[in-house]
C-alpha positions as CSV (number, residue, x, y, z in Angstrom):
1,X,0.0,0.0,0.0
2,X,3.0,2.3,1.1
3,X,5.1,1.4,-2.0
4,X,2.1,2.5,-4.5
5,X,1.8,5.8,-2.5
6,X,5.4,6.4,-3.6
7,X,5.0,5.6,-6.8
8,X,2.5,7.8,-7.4
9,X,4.1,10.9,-5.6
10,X,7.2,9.9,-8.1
11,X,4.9,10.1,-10.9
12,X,4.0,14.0,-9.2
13,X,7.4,15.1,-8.6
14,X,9.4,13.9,-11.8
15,X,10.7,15.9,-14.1
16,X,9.3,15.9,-17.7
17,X,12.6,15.6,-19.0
18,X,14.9,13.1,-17.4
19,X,11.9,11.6,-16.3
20,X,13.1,11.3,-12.7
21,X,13.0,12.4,-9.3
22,X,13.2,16.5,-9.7
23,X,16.7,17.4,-8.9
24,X,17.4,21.0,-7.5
25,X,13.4,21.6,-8.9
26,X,13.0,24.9,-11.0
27,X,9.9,26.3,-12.1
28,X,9.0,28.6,-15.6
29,X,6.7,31.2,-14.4
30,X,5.3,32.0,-17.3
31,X,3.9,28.2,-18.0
32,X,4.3,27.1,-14.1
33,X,6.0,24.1,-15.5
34,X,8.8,22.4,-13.4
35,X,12.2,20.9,-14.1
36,X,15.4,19.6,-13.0
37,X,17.6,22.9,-13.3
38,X,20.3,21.2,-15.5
39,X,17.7,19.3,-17.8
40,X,16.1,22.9,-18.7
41,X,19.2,25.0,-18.5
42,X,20.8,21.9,-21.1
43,X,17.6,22.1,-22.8
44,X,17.8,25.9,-23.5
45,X,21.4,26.0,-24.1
46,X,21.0,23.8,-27.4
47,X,18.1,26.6,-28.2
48,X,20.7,29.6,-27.9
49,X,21.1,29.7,-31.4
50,X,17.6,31.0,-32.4
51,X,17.2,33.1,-29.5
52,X,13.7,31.0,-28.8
53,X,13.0,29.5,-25.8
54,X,10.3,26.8,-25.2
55,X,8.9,25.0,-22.5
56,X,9.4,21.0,-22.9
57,X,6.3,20.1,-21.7
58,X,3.8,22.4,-22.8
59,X,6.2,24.0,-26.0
60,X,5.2,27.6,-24.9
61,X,8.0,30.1,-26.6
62,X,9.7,32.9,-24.7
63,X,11.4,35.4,-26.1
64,X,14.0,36.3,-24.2
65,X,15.4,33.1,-22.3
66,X,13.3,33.6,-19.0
67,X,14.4,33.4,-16.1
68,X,13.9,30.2,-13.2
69,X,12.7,30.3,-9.6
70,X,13.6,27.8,-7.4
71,X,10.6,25.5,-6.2
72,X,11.0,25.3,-2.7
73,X,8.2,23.7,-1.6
74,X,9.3,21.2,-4.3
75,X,12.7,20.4,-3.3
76,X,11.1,19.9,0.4
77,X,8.7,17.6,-1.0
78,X,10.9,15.6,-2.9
79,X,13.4,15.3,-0.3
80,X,10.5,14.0,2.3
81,X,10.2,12.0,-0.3
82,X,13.5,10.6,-0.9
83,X,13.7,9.8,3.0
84,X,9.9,8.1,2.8
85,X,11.1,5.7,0.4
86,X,14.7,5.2,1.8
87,X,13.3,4.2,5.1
88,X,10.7,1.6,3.7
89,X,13.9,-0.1,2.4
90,X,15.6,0.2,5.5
91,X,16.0,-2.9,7.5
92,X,17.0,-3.2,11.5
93,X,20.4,-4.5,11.7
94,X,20.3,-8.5,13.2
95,X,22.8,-10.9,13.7
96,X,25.9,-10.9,11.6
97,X,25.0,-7.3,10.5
98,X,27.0,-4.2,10.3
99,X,25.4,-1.7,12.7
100,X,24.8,2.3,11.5
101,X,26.9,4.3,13.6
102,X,25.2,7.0,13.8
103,X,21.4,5.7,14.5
104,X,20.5,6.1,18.2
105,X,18.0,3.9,19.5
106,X,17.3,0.8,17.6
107,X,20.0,0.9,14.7
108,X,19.8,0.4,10.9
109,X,22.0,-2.5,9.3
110,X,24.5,-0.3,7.5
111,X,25.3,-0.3,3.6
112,X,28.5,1.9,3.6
113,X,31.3,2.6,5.5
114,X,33.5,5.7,5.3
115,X,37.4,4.1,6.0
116,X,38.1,8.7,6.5
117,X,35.7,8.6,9.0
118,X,35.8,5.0,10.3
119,X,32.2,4.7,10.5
120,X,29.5,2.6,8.9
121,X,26.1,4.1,8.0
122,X,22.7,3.0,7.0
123,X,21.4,4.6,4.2
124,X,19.7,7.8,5.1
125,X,22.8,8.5,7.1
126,X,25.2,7.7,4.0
127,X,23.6,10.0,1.7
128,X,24.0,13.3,4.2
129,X,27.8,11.9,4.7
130,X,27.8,12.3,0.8
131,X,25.7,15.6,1.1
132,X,28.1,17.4,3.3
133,X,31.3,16.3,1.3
134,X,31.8,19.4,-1.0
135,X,35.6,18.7,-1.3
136,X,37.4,15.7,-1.9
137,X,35.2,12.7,-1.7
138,X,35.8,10.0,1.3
139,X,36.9,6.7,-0.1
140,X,33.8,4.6,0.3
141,X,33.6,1.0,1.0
142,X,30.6,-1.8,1.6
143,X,29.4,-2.1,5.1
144,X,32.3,-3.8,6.8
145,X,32.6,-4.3,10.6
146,X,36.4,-4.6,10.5
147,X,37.1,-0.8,9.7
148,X,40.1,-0.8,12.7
149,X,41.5,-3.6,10.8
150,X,42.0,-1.2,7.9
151,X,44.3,1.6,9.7
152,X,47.2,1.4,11.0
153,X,47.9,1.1,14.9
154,X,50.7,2.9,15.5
155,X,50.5,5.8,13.0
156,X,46.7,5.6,12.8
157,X,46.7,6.0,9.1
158,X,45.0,4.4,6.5
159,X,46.4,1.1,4.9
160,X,47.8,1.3,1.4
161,X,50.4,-0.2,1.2
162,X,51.7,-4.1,0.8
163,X,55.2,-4.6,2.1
164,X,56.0,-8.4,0.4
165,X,59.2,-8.6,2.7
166,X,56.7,-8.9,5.8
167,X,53.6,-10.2,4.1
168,X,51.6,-7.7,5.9
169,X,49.6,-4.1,5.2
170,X,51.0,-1.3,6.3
171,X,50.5,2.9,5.6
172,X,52.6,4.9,3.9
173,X,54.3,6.1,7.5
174,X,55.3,2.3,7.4
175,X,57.4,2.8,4.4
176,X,59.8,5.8,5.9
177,X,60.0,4.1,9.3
178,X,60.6,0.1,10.3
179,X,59.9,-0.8,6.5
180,X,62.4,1.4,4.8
181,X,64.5,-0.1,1.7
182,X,61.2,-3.5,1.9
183,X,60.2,-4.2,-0.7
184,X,56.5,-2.2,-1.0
185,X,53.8,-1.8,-3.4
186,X,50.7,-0.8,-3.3
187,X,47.7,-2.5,-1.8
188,X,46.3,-2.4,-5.2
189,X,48.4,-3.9,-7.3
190,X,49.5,-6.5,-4.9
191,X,45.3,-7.2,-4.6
192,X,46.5,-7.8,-8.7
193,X,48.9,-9.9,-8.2
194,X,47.2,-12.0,-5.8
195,X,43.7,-12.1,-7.7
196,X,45.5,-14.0,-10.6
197,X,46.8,-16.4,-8.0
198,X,43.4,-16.9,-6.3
199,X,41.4,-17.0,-9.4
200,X,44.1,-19.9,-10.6
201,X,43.5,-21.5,-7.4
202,X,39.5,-20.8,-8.1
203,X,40.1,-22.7,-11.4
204,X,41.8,-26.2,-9.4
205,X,39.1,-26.2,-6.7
206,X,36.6,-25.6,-9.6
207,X,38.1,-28.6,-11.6
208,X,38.3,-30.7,-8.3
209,X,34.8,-30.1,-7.7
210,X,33.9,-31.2,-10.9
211,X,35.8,-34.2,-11.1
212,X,34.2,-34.7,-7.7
213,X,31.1,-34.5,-8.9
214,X,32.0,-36.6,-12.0
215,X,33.1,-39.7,-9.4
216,X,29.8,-39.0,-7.1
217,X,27.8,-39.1,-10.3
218,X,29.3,-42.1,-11.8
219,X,29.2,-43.6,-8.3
220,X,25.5,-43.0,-8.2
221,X,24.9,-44.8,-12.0
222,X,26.9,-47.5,-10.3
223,X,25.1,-48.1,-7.2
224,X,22.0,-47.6,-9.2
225,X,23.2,-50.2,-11.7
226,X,23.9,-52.5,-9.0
227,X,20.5,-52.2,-7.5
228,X,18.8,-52.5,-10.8
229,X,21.1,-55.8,-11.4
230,X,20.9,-57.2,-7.6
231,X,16.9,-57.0,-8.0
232,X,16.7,-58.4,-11.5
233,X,18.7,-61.2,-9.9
234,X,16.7,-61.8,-7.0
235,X,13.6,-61.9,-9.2
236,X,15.2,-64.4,-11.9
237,X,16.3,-66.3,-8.8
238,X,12.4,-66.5,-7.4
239,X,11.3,-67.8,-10.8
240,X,14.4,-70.4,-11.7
241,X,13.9,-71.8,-7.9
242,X,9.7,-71.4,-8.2
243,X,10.6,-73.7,-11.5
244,X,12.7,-76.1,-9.8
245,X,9.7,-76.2,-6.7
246,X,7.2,-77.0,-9.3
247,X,9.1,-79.9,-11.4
248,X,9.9,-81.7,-7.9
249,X,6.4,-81.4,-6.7
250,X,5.4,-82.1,-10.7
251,X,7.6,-85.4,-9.7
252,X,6.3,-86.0,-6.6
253,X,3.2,-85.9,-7.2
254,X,4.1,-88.6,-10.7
255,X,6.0,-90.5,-8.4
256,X,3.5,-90.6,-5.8
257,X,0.8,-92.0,-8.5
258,X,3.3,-94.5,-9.7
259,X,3.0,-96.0,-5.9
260,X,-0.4,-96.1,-5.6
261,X,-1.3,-97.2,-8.9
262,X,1.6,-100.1,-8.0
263,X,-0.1,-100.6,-4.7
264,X,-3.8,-100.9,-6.5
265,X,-2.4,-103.3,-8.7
266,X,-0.1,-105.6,-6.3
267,X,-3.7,-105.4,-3.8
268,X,-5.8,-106.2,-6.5
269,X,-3.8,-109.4,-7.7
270,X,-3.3,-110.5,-4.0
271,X,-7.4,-110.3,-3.6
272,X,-7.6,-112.4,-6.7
273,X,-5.5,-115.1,-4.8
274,X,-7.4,-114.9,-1.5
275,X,-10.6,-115.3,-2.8
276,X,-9.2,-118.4,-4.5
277,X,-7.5,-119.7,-1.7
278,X,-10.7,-119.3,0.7
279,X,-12.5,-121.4,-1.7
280,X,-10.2,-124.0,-2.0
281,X,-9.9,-124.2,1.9
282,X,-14.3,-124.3,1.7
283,X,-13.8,-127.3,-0.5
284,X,-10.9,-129.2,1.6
285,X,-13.9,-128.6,4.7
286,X,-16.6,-130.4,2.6
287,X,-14.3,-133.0,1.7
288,X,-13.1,-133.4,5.3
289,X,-16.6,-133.5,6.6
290,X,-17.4,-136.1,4.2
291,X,-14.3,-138.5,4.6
292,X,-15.1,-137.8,8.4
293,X,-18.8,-138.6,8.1
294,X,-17.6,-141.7,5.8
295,X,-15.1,-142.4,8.5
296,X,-17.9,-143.0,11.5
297,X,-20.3,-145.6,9.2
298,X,-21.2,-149.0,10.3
299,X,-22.3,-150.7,7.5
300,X,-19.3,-152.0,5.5
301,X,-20.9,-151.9,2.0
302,X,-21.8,-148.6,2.6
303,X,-18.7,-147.3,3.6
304,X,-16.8,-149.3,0.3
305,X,-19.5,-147.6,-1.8
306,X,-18.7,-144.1,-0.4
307,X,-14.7,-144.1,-0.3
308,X,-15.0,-145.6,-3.7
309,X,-17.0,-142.3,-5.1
310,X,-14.5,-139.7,-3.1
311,X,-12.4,-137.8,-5.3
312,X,-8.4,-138.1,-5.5
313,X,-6.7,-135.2,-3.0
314,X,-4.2,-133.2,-4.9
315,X,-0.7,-134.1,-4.5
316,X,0.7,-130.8,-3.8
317,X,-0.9,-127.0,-3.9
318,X,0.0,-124.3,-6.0
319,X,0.9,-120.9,-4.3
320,X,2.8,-119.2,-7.3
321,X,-0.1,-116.6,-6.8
322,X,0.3,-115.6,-3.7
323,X,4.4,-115.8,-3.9
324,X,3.9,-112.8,-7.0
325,X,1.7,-111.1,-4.4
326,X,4.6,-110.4,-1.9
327,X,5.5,-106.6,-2.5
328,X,8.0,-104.1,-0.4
329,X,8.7,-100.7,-1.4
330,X,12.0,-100.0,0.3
331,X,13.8,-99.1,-2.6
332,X,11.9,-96.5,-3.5
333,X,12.3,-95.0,-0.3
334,X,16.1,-95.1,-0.5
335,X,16.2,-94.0,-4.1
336,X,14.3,-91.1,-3.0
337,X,16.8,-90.1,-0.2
338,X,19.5,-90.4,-2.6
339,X,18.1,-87.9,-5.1
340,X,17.4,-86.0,-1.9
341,X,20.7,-86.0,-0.7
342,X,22.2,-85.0,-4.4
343,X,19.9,-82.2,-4.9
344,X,21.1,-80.5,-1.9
345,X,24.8,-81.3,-2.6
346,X,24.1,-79.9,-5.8
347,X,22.6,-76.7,-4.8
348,X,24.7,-76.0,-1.9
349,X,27.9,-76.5,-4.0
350,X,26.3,-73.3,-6.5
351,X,25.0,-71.2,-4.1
352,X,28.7,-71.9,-2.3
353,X,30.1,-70.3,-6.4
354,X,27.7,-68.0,-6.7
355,X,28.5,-66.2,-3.0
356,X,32.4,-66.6,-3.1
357,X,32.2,-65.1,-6.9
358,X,29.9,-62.4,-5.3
359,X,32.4,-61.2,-2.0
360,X,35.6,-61.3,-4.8
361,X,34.0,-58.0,-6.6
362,X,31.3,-55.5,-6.1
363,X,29.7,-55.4,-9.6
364,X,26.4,-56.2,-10.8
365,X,25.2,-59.7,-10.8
366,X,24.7,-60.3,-15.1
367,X,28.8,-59.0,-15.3
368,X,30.0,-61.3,-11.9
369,X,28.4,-64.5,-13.5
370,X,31.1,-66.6,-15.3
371,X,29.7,-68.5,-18.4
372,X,29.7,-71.2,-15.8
373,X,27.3,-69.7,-13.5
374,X,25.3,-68.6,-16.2
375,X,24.8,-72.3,-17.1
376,X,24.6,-73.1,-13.9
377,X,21.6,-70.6,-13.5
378,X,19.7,-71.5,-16.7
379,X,20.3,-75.4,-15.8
380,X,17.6,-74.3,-13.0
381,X,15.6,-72.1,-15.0
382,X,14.9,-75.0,-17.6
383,X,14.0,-77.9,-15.1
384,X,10.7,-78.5,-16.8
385,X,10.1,-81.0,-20.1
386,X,9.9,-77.7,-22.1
387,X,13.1,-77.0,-21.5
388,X,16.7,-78.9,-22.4
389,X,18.5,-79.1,-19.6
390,X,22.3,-77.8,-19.9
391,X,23.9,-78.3,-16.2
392,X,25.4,-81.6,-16.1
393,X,25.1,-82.3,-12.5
394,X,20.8,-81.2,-12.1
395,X,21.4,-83.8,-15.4
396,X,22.2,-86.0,-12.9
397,X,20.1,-85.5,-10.6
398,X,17.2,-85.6,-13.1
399,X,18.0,-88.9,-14.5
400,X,18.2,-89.8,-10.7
401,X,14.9,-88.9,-10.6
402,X,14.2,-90.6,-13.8
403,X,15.1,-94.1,-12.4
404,X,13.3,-93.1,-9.1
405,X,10.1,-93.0,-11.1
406,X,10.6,-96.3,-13.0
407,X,11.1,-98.1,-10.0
408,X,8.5,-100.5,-9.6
């Protein structure tokens, strides 16, 4: 709100010509116009010739070159104006900042300091320093709270002066005193000399700090490299051993069927034989129970009649049947601890490559695998009948597993 205020008191107090802040505001009586003094005075210097005189703004002619009144109320306004705006920029000096000297009270952060005066001022204060300096101008410097550090303590003088035989800053009293026949130059050109050396030394840091930055950045593609590889790993790892899972239990299961279809048939034969068996041992009863009936009869004729009708007994029995019947699946069990024990030989001895290959360099996985490995690793991605098999020792196993399953 304050800052378009200002603006448009600016826009009231500039002057038609430069187009800025009236300076040392004149007026033309005869129009009432106003102007800096040296934009109308330049204005009606170039106008000498035809002995003409306008005014810039409105183009009014006078005739002769009239004269100009100072605009006091003006120049009051436009200095009230000037501090307005200078103290809306003005900030309170905090930590770390340069105080104004000359503030009372609650102090301004300064913007200048005055190494003639040895005091730092805010800007209000700077510009009546500059105001008041009609002669030779103070040399000027940015706010800086080390002004003591800038003149000399024994000759309280300013510092201008470099001696290179002590390395150190000294004023020109220096030179005709303790530093006589040093070798001196001035603090400026010695600021020369030692700018080329600091702006070299700007260049190595500069070159360090990108070659840094080159390593950190190649560092970063590396670890990000190795994360991308060490995941891609992981996941072809879950798939190859989620592969493997399924063909054993694909085997399992196959080789649990071949046992119970064995069983169903071994079961089914031995029924066969019991059931004849039992029948035979239902005849030898009849037949028994007819030679012992025929055994307790009294009448002789009788008896000769009966043993003479009895069939012949069979020699000898045959029990081929129920020898075939007789079944034991032991083997298979051992068999299957034998693949058992093979298949986790075999993995253990890979996993045992694939981690001492892993601790002898940090690179990604798909550049640490040997062609070995990488055999080794498809071997277990192809464990399916889709697949050929390439790793001679899951060959082995699988043809392990192959005579497992043909076991009767």
């Amino acid at each position: 709100m304050a800052e378009a205020s200002i603006s448009e008191a600016e826009d009231q107090f500039s002057c038609p010509v430069c187009l800025d802040l009236l300076k040392d505001p004149v007026t033309i009586i005869s129009c009432g116009h106003s102007y800096c003094m040296s934009c109308v005075t330049h204005h009606w210097n170039q106008q000498d010739h035809n002995a003409v005189y306008s005014c810039p703004m409105c183009k009014r002619t006078f005739t002769p070159r009239p004269a100009l009144y100072k605009n006091v109320v003006f120049a009051k306004m436009v200095e009230k104006l000037k501090m307005t705006k200078v103290k809306i920029t003005l900030n309170y000096a905090g930590p770390g900042d340069v105080e104004c000297d000359v503030c009372t009270g609650r102090k301004y952060k300064a913007v200048k300091s005055c190494l003639q005066c040895l005091e730092s001022y805010c800007q209000i204060h700077f510009e009546r320093h500059e105001a008041f300096r009609t002669g030779k101008r103070h040399k000027i410097t940015d706010a800086t709270g080390r002004l003591q550090g800038m003149i000399c303590s024994k000759h309280d003088k300013q510092l201008e002066i470099y001696c290179r035989t002590d390395q150190r800053c000294i004023c020109y009293l220096c030179t005709m005193d303790e530093h006589r026949n040093h070798d001196t130059v001035t603090a400026v050109a010695e600021r020369t000399e030692k700018q080329k050396s600091l702006e070299e030394r700007q260049r190595k840091v500069q070159q360090i700090m990108q070659e840094t930055e080159k390593r950190i950045q190649e560092l970063k593609d590396a670890v990000k490299t190795h994360k991308h590889s060490a995941q891609t790993a992981v996941e072809d790892s879950e798939r190859i051993f989620t592969e493997l899972i399924h063909y054993i239990e694909k085997s399992r299961s196959e080789v649990t069927q071949m046992i119970r279809d064995e069983e169903k048939a071994k079961v089914s034969r031995a029924e066969k034989v019991l059931e004849e068996l039992e029948r035979d041992i239902s005849d030898l009863r009849r037949r028994e129970a007819e030679l012992e009936q025929l055994s307790h009869t009294d009448n002789h004729i009788l008896f000769l009649q009966g043993f003479k009708s009895l069939p012949s007994p069979s020699t000898s029995s045959d029990f081929s049947g129920i020898t075939d019947c007789s079944f034991s699946f032991d083997d298979v069990g051992k068999s299957v601890s034998q693949l058992k024990e093979k298949l986790e030989g075999l993995c253990k001895e890979e996993v045992e490559k694939l981690t001492d290959r892993a601790k002898q360099q940090v690179m990604p996985l798909s550049e640490h695998l040997s062609p070995f490995d990488e055999k080794s690793l498809l071997s277990l991605s192809t464990l399916n009948q889709q697949h050929p098999v390439r790793s001679k020792s899951i060959s082995r196993a699988l043809r392990e597993l192959q005579k497992y399953k043909e076991t009767p």
